[in-house]
N, CA, C and O atoms as a GROMACS GRO file, in nm:
protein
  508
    1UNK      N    1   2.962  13.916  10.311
    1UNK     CA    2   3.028  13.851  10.199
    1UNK      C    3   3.178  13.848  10.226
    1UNK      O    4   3.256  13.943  10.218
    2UNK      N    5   3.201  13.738  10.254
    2UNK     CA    6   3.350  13.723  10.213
    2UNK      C    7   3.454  13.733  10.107
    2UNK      O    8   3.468  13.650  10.018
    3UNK      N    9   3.526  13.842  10.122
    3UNK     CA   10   3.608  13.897  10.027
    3UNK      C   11   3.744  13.924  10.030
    3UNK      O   12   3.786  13.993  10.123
    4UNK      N   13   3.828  13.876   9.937
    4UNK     CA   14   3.992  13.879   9.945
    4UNK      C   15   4.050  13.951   9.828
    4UNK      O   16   4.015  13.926   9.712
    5UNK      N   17   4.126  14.027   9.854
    5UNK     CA   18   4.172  14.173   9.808
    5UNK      C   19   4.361  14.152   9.770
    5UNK      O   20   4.430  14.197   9.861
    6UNK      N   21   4.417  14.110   9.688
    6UNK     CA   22   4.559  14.092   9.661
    6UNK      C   23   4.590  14.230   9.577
    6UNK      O   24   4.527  14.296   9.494
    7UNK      N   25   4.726  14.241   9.643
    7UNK     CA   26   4.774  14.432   9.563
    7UNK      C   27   4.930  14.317   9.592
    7UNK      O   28   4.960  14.217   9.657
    8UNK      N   29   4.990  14.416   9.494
    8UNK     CA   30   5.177  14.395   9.524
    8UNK      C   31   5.257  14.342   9.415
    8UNK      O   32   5.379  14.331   9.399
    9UNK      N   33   5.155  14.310   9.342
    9UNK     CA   34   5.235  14.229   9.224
    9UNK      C   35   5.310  14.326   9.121
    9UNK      O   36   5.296  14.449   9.127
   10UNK      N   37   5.391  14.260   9.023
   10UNK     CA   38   5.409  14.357   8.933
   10UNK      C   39   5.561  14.311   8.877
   10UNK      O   40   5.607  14.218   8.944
   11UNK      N   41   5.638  14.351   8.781
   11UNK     CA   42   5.724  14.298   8.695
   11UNK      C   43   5.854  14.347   8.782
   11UNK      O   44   5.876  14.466   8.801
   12UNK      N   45   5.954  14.225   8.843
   12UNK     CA   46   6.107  14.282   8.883
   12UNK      C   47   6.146  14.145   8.870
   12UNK      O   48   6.096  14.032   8.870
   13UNK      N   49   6.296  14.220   8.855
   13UNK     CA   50   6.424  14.157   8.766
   13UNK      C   51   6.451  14.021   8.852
   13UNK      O   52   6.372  14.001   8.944
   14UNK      N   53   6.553  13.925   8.831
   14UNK     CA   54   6.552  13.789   8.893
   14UNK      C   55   6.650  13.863   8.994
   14UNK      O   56   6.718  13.962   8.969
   15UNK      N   57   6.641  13.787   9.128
   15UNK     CA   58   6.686  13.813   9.226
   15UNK      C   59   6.678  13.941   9.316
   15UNK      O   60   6.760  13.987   9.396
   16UNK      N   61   6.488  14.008   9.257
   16UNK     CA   62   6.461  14.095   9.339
   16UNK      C   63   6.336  14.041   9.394
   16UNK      O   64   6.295  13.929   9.366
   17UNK      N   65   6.264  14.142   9.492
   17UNK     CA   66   6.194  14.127   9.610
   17UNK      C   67   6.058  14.213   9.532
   17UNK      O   68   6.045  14.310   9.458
   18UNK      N   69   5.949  14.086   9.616
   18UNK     CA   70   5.788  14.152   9.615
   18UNK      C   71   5.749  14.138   9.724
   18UNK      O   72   5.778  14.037   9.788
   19UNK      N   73   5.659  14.254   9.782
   19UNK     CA   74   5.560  14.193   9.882
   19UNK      C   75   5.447  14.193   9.884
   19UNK      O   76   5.395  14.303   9.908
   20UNK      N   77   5.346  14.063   9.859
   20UNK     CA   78   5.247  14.075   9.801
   20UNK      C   79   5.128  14.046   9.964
   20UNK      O   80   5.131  13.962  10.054
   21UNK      N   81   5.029  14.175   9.930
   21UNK     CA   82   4.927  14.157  10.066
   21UNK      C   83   4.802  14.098  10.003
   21UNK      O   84   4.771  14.092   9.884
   22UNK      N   85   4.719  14.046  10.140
   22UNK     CA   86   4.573  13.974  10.096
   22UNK      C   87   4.502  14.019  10.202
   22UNK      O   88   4.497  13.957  10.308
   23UNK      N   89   4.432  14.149  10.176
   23UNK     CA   90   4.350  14.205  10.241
   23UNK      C   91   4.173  14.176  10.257
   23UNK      O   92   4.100  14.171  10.158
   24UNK      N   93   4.132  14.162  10.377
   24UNK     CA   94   3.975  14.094  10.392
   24UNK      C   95   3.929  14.196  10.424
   24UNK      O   96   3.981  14.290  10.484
   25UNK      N   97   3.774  14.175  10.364
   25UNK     CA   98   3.659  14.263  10.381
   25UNK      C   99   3.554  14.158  10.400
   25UNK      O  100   3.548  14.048  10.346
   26UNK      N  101   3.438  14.234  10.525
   26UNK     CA  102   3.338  14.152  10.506
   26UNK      C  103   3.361  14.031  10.630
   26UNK      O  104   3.269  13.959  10.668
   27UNK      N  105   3.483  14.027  10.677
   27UNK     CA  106   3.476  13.924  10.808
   27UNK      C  107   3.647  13.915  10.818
   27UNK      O  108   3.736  13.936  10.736
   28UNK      N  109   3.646  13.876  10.946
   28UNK     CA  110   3.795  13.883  11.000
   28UNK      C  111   3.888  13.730  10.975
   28UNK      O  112   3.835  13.624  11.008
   29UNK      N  113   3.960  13.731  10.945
   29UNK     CA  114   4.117  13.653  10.893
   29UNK      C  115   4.132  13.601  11.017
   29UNK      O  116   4.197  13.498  10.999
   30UNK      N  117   4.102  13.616  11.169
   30UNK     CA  118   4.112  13.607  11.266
   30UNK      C  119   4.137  13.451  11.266
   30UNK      O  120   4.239  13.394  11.305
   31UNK      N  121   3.983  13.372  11.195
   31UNK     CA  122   3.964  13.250  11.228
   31UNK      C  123   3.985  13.164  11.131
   31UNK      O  124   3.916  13.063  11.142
   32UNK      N  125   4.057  13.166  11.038
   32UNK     CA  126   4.097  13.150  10.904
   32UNK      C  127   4.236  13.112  10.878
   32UNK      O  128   4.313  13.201  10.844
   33UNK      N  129   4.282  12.978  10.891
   33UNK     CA  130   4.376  13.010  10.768
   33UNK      C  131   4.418  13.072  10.660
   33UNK      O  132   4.334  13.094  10.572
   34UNK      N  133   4.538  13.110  10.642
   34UNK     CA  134   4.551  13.160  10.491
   34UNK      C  135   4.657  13.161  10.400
   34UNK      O  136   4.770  13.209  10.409
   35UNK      N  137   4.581  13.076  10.279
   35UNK     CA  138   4.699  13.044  10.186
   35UNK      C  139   4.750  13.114  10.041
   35UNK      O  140   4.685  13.177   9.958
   36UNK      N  141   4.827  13.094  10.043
   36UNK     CA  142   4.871  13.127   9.912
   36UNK      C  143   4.883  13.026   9.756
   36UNK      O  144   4.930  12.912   9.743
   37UNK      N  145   4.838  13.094   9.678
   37UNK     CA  146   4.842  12.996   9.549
   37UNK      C  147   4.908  13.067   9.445
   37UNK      O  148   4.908  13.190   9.454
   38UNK      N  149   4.967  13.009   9.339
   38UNK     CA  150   5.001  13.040   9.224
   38UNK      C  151   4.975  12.985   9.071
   38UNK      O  152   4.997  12.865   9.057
   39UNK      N  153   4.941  13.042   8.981
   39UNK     CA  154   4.909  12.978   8.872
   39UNK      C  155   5.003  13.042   8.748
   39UNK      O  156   5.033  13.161   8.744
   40UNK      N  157   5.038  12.961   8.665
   40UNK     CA  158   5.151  12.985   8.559
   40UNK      C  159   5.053  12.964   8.432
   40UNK      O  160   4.958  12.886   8.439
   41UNK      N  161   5.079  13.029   8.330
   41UNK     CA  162   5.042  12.998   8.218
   41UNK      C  163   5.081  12.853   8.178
   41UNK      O  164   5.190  12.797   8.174
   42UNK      N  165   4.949  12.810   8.148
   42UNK     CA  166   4.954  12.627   8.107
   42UNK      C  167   4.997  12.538   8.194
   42UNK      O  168   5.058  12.438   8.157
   43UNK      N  169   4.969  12.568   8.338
   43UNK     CA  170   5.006  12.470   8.455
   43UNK      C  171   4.914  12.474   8.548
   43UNK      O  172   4.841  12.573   8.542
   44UNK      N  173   4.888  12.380   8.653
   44UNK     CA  174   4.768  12.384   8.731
   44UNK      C  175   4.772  12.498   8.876
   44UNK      O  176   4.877  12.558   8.898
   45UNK      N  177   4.677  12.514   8.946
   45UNK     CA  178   4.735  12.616   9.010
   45UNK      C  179   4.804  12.502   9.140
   45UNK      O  180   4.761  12.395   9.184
   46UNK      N  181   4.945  12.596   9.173
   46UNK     CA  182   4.993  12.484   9.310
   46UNK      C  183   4.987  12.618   9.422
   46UNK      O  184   4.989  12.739   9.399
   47UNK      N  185   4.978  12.534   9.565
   47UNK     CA  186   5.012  12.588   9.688
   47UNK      C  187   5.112  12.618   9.743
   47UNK      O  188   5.181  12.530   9.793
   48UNK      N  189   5.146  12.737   9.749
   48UNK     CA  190   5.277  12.805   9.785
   48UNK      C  191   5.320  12.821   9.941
   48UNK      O  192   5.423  12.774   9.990
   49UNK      N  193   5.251  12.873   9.987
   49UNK     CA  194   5.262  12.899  10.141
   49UNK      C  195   5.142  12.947  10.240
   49UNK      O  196   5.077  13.049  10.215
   50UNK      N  197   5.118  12.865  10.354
   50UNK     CA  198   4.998  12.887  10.456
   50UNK      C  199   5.017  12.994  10.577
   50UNK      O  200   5.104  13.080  10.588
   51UNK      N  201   4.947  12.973  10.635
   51UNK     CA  202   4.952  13.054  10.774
   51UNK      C  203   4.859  13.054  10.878
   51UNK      O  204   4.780  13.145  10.906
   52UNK      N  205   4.874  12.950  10.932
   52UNK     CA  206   4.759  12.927  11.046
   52UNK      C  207   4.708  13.015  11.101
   52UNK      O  208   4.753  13.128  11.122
   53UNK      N  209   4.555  12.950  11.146
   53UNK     CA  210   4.498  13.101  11.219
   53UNK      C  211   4.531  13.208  11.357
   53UNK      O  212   4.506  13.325  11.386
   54UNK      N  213   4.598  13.096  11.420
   54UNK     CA  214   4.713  13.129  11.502
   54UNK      C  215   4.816  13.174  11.528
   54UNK      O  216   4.850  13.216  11.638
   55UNK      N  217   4.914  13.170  11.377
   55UNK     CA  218   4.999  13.168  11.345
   55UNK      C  219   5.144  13.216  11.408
   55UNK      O  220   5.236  13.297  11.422
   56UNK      N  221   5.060  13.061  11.442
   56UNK     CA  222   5.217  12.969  11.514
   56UNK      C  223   5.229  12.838  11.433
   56UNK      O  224   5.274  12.738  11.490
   57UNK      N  225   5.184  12.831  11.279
   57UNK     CA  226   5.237  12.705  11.210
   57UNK      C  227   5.243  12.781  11.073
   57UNK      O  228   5.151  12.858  11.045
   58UNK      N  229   5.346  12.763  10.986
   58UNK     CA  230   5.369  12.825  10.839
   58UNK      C  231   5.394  12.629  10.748
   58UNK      O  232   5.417  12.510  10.769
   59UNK      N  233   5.365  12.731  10.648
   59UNK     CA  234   5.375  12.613  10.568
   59UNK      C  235   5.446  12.633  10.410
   59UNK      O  236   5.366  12.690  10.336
   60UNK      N  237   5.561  12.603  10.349
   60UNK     CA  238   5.591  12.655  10.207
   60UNK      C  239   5.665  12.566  10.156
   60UNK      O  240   5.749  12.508  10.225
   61UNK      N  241   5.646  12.542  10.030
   61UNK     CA  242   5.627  12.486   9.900
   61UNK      C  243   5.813  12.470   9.919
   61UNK      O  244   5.888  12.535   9.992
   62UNK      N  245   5.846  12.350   9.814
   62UNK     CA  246   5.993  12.320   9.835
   62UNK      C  247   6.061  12.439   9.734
   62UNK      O  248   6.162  12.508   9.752
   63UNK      N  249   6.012  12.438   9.677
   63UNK     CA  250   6.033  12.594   9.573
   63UNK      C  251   6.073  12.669   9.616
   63UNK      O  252   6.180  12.721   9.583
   64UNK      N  253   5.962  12.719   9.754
   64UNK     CA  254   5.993  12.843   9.767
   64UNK      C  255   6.071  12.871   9.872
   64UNK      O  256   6.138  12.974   9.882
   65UNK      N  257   6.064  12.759   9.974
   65UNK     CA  258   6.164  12.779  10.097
   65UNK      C  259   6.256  12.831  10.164
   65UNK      O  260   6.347  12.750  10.180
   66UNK      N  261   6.276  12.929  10.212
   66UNK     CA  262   6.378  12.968  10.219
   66UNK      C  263   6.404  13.096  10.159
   66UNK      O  264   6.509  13.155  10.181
   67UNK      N  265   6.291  13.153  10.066
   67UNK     CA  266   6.305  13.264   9.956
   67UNK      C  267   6.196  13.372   9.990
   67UNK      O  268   6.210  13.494   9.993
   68UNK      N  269   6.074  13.293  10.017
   68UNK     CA  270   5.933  13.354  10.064
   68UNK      C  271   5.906  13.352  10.240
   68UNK      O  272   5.964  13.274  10.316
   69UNK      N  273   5.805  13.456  10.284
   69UNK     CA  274   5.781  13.435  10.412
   69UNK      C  275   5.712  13.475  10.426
   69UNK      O  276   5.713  13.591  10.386
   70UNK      N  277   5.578  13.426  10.497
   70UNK     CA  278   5.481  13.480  10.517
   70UNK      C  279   5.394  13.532  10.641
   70UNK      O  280   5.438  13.480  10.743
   71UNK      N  281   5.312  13.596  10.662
   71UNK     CA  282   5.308  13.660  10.765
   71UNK      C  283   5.186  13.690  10.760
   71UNK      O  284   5.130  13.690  10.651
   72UNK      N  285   5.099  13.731  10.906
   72UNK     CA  286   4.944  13.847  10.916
   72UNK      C  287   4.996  13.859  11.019
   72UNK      O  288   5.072  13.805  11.099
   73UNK      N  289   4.882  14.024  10.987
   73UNK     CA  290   4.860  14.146  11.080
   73UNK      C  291   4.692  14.112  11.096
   73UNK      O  292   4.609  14.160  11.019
   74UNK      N  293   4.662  14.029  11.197
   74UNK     CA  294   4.482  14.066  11.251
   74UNK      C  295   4.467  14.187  11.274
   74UNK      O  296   4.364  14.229  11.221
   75UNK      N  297   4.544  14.288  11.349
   75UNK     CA  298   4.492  14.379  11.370
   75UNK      C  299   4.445  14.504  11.209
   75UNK      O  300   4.350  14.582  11.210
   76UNK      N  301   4.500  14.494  11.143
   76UNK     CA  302   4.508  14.534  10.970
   76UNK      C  303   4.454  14.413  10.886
   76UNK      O  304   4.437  14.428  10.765
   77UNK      N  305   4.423  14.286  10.950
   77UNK     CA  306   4.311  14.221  10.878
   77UNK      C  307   4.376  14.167  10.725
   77UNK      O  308   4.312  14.130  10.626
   78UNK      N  309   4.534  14.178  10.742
   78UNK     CA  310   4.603  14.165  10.590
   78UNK      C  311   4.696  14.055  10.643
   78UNK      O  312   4.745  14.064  10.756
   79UNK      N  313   4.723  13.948  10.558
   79UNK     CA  314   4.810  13.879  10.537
   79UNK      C  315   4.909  13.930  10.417
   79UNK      O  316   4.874  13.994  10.318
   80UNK      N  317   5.032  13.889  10.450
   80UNK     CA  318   5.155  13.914  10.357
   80UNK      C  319   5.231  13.819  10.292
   80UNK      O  320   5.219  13.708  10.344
   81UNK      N  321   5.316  13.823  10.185
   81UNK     CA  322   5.387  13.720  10.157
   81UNK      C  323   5.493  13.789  10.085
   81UNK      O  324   5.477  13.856   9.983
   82UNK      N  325   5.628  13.763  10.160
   82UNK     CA  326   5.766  13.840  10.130
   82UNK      C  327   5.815  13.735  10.003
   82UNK      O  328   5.834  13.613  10.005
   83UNK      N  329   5.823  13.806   9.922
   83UNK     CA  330   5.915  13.692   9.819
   83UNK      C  331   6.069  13.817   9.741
   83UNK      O  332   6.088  13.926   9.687
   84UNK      N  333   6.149  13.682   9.798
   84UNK     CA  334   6.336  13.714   9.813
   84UNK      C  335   6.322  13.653   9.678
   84UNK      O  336   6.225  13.603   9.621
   85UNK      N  337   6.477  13.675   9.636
   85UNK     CA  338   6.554  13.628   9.551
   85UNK      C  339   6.470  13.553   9.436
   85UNK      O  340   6.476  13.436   9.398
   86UNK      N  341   6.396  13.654   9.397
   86UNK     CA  342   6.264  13.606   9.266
   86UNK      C  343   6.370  13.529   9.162
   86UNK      O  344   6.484  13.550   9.121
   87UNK      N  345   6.261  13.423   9.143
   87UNK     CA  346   6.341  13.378   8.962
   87UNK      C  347   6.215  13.387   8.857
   87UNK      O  348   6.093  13.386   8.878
   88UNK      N  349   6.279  13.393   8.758
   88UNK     CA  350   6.144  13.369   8.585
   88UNK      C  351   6.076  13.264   8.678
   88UNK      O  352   5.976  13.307   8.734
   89UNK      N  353   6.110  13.134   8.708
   89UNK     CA  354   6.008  13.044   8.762
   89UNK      C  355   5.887  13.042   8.856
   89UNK      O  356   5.802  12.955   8.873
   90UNK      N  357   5.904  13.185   8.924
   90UNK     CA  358   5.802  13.236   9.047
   90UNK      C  359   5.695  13.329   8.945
   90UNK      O  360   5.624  13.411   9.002
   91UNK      N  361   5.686  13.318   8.811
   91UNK     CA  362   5.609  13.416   8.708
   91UNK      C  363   5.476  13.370   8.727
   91UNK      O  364   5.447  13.265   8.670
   92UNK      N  365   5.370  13.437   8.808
   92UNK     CA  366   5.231  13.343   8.766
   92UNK      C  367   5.157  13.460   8.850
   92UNK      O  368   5.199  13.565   8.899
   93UNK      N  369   5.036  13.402   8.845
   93UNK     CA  370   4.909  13.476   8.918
   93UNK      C  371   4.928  13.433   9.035
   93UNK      O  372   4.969  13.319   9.057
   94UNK      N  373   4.898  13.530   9.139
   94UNK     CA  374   4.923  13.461   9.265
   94UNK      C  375   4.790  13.500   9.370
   94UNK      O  376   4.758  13.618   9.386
   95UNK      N  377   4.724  13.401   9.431
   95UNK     CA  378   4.607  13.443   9.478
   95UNK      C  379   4.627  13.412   9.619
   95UNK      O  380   4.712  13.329   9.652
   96UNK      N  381   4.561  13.468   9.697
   96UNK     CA  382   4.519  13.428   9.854
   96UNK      C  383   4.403  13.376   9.868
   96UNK      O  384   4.315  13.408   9.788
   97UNK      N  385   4.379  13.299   9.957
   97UNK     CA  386   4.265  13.186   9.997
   97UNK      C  387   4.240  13.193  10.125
   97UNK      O  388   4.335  13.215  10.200
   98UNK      N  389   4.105  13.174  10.179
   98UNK     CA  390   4.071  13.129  10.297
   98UNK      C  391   4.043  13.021  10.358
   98UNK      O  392   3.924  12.990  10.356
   99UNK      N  393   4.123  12.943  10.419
   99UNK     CA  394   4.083  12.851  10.444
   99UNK      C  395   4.010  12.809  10.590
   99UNK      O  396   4.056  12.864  10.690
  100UNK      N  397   3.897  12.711  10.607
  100UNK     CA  398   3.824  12.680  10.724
  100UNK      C  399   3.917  12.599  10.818
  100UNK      O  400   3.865  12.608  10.929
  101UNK      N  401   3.988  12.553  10.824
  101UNK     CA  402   4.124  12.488  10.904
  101UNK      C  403   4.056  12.342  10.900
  101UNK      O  404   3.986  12.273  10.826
  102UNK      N  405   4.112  12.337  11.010
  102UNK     CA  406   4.128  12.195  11.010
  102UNK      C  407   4.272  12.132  11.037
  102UNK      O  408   4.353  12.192  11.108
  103UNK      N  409   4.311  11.969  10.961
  103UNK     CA  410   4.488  11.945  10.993
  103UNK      C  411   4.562  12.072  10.869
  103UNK      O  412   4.538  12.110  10.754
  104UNK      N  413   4.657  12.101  10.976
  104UNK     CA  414   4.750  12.232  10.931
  104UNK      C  415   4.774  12.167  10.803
  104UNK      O  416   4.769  12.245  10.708
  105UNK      N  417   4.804  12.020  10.768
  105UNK     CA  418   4.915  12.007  10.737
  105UNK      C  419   4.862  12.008  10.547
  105UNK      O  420   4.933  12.007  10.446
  106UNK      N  421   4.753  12.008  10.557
  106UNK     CA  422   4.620  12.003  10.466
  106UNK      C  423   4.618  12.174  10.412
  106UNK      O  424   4.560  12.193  10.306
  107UNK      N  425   4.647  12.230  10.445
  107UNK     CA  426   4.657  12.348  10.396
  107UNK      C  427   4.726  12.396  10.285
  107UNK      O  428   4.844  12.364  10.281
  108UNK      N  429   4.684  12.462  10.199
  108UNK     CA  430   4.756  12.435  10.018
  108UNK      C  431   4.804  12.347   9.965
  108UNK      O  432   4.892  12.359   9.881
  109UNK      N  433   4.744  12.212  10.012
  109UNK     CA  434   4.725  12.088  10.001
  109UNK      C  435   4.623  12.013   9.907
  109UNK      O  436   4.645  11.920   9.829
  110UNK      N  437   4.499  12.082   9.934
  110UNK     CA  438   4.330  12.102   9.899
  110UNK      C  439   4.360  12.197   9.897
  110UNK      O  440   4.461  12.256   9.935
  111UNK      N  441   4.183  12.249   9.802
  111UNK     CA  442   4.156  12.336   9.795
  111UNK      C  443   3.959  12.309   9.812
  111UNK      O  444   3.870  12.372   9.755
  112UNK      N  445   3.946  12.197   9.909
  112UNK     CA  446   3.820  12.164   9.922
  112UNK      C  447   3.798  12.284  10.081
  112UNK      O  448   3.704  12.296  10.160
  113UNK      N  449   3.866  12.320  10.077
  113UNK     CA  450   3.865  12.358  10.252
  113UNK      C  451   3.826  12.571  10.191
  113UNK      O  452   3.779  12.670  10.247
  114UNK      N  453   3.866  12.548  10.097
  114UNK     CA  454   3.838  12.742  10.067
  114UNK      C  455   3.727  12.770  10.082
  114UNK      O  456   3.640  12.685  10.063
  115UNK      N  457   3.700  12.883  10.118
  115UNK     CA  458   3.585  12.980  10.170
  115UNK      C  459   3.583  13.098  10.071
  115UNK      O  460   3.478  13.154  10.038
  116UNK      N  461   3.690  13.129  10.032
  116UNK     CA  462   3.662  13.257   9.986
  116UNK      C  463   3.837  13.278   9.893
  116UNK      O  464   3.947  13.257   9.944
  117UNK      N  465   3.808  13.327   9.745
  117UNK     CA  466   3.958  13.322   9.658
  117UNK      C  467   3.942  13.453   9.650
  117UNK      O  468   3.831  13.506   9.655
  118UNK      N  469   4.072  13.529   9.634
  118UNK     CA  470   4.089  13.665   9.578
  118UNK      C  471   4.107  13.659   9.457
  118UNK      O  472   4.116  13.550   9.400
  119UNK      N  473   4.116  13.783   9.388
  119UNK     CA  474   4.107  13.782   9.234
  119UNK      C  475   4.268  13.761   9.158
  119UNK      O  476   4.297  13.722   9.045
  120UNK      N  477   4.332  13.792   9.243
  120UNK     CA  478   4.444  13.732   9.156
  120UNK      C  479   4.552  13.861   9.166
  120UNK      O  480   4.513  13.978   9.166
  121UNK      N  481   4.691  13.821   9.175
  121UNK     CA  482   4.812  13.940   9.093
  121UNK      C  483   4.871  13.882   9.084
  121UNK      O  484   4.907  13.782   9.147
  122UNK      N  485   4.921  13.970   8.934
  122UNK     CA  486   5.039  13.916   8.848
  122UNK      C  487   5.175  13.945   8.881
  122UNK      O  488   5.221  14.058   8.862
  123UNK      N  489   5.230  13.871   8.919
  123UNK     CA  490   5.402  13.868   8.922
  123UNK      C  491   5.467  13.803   8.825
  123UNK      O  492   5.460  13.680   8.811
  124UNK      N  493   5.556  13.904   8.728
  124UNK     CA  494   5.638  13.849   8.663
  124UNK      C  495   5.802  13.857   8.672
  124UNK      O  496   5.843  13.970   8.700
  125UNK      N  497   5.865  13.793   8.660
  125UNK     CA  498   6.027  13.818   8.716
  125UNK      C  499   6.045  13.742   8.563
  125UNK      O  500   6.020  13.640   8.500
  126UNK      N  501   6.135  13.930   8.554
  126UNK     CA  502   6.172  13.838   8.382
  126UNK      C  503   6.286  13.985   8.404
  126UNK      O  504   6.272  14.074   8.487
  127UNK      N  505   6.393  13.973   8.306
  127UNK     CA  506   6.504  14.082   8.323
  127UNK      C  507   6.476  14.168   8.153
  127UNK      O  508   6.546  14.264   8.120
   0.00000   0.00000   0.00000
């Protein structure tokens, strides 16, 4: 069974730092894309940032550019996602996804391509 595991979330002030992980059980991240999503109260969920299975291609949201970075460890089977200089606007559920690949560029793009969602953490940036 494919399973995705998010820890890291949690309430800090605007212009501080989270690092939120997406840990797999049940099969390796190896061959997998993996994305990141976010959902806000009363908004749809959007795609934040990817990470090829290779990862040698990233992918992030005009939002977040420049603020977030993301990263895996195959060998720890965890993907990461550094988020800088938080604002109230980065406030939402934030999930990790697996994706079957395909064009990179399609990645938190769709969400026809997921295999497997984690349950969710809450980040709120409020002072």
């Amino acid at each position: 069974q494919l399973q995705l595991v998010e820890s890291g979330g949690g309430l800090v002030q605007p212009g501080g730092s989270l690092r939120l992980s997406c840990a797999a059980s049940g099969f390796s991240l190896d061959y997998y894309y993996i994305g990141w999503f976010r959902q806000a109260p009363g908004k749809e969920r959007e795609g934040v940032s990817c990470i090829s299975s290779s990862n040698t291609n990233t992918y992030y949201a005009g939002s977040v550019k420049g603020r977030f970075t993301i990263s895996r460890d195959n060998a720890k089977n965890t993907v990461y996602l550094q988020m800088n200089s938080l604002k109230p606007e980065d406030t939402a559920v934030y999930y990790c996804a697996a994706d079957l690949g395909g064009p990179f560029e399609l990645c938190v793009r769709t969400q026809l391509r997921i295999v497997s969602w984690g349950q969710g953490t809450q980040v709120t940036v409020s002072s």
